[in-house]
C-alpha positions as a Markdown table, in Angstrom:
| # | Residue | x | y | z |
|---|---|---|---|---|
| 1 | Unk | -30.9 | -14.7 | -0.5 |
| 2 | Unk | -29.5 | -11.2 | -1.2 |
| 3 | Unk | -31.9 | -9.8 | -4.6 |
| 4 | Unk | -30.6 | -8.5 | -7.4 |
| 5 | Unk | -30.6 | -4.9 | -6.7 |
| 6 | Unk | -29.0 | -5.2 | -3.2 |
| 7 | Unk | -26.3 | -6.6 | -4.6 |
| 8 | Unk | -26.0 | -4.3 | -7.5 |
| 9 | Unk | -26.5 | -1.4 | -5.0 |
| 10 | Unk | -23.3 | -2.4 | -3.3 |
| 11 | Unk | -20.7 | -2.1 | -5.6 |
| 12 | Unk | -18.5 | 1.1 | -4.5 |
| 13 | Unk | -17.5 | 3.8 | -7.5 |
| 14 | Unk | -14.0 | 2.3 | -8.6 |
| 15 | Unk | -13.0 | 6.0 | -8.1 |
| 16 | Unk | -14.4 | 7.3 | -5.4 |
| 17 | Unk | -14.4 | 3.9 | -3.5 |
| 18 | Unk | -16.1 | 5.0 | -0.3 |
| 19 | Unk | -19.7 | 5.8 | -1.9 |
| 20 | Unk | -21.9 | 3.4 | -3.7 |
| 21 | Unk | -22.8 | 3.7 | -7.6 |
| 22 | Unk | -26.3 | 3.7 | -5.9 |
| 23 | Unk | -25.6 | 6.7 | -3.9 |
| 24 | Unk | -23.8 | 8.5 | -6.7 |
| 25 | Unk | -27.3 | 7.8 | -8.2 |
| 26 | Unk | -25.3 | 5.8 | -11.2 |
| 27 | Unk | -27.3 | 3.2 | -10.7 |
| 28 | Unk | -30.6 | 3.6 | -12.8 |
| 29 | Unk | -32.6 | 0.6 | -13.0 |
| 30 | Unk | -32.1 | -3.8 | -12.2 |
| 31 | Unk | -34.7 | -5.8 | -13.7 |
| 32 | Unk | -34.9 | -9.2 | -13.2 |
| 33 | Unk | -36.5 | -11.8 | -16.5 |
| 34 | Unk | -36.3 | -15.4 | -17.0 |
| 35 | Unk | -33.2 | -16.0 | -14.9 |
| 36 | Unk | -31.2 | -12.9 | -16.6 |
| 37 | Unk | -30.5 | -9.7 | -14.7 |
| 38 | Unk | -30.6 | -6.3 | -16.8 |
| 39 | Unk | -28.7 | -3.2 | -14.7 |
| 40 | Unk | -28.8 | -0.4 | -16.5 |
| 41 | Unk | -26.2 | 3.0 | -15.3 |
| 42 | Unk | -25.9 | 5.9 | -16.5 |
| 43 | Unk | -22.2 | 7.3 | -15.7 |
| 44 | Unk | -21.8 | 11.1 | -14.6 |
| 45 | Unk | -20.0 | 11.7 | -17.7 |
| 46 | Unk | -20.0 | 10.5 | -21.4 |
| 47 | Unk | -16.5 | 9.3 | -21.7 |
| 48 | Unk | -16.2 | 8.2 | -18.3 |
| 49 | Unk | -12.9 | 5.9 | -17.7 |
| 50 | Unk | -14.9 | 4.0 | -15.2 |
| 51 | Unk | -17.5 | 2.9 | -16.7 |
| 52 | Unk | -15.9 | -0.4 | -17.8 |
| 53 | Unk | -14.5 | -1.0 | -14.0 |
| 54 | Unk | -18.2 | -0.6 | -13.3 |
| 55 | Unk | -19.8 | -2.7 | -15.4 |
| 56 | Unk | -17.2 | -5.6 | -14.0 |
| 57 | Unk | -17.7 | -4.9 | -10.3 |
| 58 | Unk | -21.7 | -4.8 | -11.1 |
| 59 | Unk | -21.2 | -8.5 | -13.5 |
| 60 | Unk | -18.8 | -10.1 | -9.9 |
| 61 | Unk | -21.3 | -8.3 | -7.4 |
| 62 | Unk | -24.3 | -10.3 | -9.1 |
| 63 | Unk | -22.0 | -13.3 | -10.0 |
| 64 | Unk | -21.3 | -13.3 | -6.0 |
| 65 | Unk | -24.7 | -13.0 | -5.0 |
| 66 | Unk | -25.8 | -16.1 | -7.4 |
| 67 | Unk | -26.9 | -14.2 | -10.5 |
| 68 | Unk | -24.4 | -15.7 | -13.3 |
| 69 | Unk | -26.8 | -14.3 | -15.8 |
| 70 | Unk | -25.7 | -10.2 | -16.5 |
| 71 | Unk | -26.4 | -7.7 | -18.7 |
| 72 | Unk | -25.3 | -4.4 | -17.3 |
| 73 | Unk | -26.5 | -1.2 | -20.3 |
| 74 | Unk | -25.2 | 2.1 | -20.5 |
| 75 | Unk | -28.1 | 4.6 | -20.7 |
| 76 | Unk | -26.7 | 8.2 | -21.4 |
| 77 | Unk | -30.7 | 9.8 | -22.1 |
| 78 | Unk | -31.4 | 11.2 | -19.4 |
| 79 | Unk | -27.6 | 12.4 | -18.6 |
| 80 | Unk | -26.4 | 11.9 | -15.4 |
| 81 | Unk | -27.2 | 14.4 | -13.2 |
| 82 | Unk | -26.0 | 15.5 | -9.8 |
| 83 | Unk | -30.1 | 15.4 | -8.0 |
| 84 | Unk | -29.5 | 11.9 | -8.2 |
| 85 | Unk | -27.1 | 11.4 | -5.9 |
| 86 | Unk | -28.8 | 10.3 | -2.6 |
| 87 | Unk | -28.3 | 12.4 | 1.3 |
| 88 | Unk | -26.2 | 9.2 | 2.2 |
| 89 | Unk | -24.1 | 10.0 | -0.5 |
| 90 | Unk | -23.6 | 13.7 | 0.1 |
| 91 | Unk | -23.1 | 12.9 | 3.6 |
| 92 | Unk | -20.2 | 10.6 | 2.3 |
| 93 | Unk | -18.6 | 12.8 | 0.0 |
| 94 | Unk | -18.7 | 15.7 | 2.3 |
| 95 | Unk | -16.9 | 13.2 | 5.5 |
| 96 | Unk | -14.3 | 11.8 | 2.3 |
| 97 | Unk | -13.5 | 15.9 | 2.5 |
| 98 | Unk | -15.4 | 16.5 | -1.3 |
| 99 | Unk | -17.6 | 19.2 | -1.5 |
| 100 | Unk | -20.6 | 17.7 | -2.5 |
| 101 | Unk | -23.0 | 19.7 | -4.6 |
| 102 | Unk | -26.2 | 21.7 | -3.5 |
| 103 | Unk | -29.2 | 20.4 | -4.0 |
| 104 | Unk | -30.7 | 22.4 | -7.0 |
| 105 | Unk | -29.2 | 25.7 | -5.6 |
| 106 | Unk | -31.1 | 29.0 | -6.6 |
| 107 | Unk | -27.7 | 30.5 | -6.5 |
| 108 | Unk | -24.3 | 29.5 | -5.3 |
| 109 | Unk | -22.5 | 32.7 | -4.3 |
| 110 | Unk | -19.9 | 30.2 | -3.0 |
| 111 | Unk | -19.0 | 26.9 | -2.1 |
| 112 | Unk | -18.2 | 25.7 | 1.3 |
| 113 | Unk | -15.2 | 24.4 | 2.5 |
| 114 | Unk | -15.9 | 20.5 | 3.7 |
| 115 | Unk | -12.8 | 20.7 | 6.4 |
| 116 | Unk | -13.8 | 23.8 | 7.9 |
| 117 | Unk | -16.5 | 24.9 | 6.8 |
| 118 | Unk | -15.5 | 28.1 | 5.2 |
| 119 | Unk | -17.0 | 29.6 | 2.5 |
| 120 | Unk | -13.7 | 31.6 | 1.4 |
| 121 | Unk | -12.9 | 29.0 | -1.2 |
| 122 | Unk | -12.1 | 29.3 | -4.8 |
| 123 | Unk | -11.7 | 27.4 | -7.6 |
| 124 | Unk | -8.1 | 26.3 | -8.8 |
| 125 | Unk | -8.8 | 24.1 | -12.0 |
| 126 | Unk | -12.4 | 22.7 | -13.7 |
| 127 | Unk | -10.1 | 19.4 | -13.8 |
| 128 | Unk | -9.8 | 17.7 | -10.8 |
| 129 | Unk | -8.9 | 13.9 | -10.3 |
| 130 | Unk | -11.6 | 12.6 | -12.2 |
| 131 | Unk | -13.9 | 13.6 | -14.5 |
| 132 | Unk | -16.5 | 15.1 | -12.6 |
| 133 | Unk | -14.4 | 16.7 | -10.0 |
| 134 | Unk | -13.0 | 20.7 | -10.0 |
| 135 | Unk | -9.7 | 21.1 | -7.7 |
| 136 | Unk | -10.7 | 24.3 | -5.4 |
| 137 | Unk | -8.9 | 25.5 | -2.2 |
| 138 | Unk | -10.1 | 27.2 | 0.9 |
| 139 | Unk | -8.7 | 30.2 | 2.0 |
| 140 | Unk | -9.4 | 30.2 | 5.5 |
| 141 | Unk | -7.8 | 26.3 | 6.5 |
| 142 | Unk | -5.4 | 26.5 | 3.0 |
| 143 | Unk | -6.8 | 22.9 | 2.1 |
| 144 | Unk | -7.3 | 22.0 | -1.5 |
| 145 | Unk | -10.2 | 19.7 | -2.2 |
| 146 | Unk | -12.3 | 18.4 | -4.9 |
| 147 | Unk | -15.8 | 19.2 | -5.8 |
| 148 | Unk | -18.1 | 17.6 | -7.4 |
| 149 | Unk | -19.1 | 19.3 | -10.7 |
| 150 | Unk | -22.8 | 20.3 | -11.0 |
| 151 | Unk | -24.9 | 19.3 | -13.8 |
């Protein structure tokens, strides 16, 4: 039998469908009490569109995996914060051709390409596709690509 937080762990980001809401380190807590399941998130950002999309996948992921019982909380304190998202899930970003963000940087002088490898890149807009994306371009391949805003 597949436990509660494997199959909460599972359920892809509805927008950025190739990592997990564990990876992106959305996924804060699954408690199991009395036949109920409690998942708690905490979405990268306040108004997040997704966070409803979430919350579904999370109630049909444990539904699926025989836990008809769901509660799923939105926890904003602590916010969301970019340490939380796992190797795996930098790793993923970075092959899905977003720049993931450095772990705790003492400075970024710049950020690297994730085609080429470049760092000649700039920013082109804080507002990429989502929320918690900037659109930047690299100068050396031309590529745009997203980047994971750091927080």
């Amino acid at each position: 039998m597949v436990t509660a937080l494997a199959a909460a762990s599972e359920v892809v980001d509805p927008e950025l469908p190739f990592v997990t809401i564990a990876e992106l380190g959305i996924l804060r807590a699954v408690e199991e009490r009395d036949g109920r399941v409690t998942v708690t998130i905490t979405p990268t950002y306040t108004g997040c569109p997704a966070v409803s999309a979430i919350r579904d996948d999370v109630r049909s992921a444990l539904a699926t995996a025989g836990f008809p019982d769901v509660a799923v909380e939105t926890r904003l304190n602590p916010p969301w914060t970019t340490e939380w998202i796992s190797e795996d899930g930098r790793r993923k970003l970075a092959d899905a051709g977003i720049a993931p963000p450095q772990r705790r940087p003492l400075l970024t002088i710049s950020v690297r390409c994730p085609r080429c490898g470049s760092p000649e890149t700039e920013e082109l807009s804080r507002f990429g596709s989502t929320a918690c994306t900037s659109l930047w371009r690299c100068r050396a391949c031309a590529e745009p690509f997203p980047r994971v805003k750091e927080r």
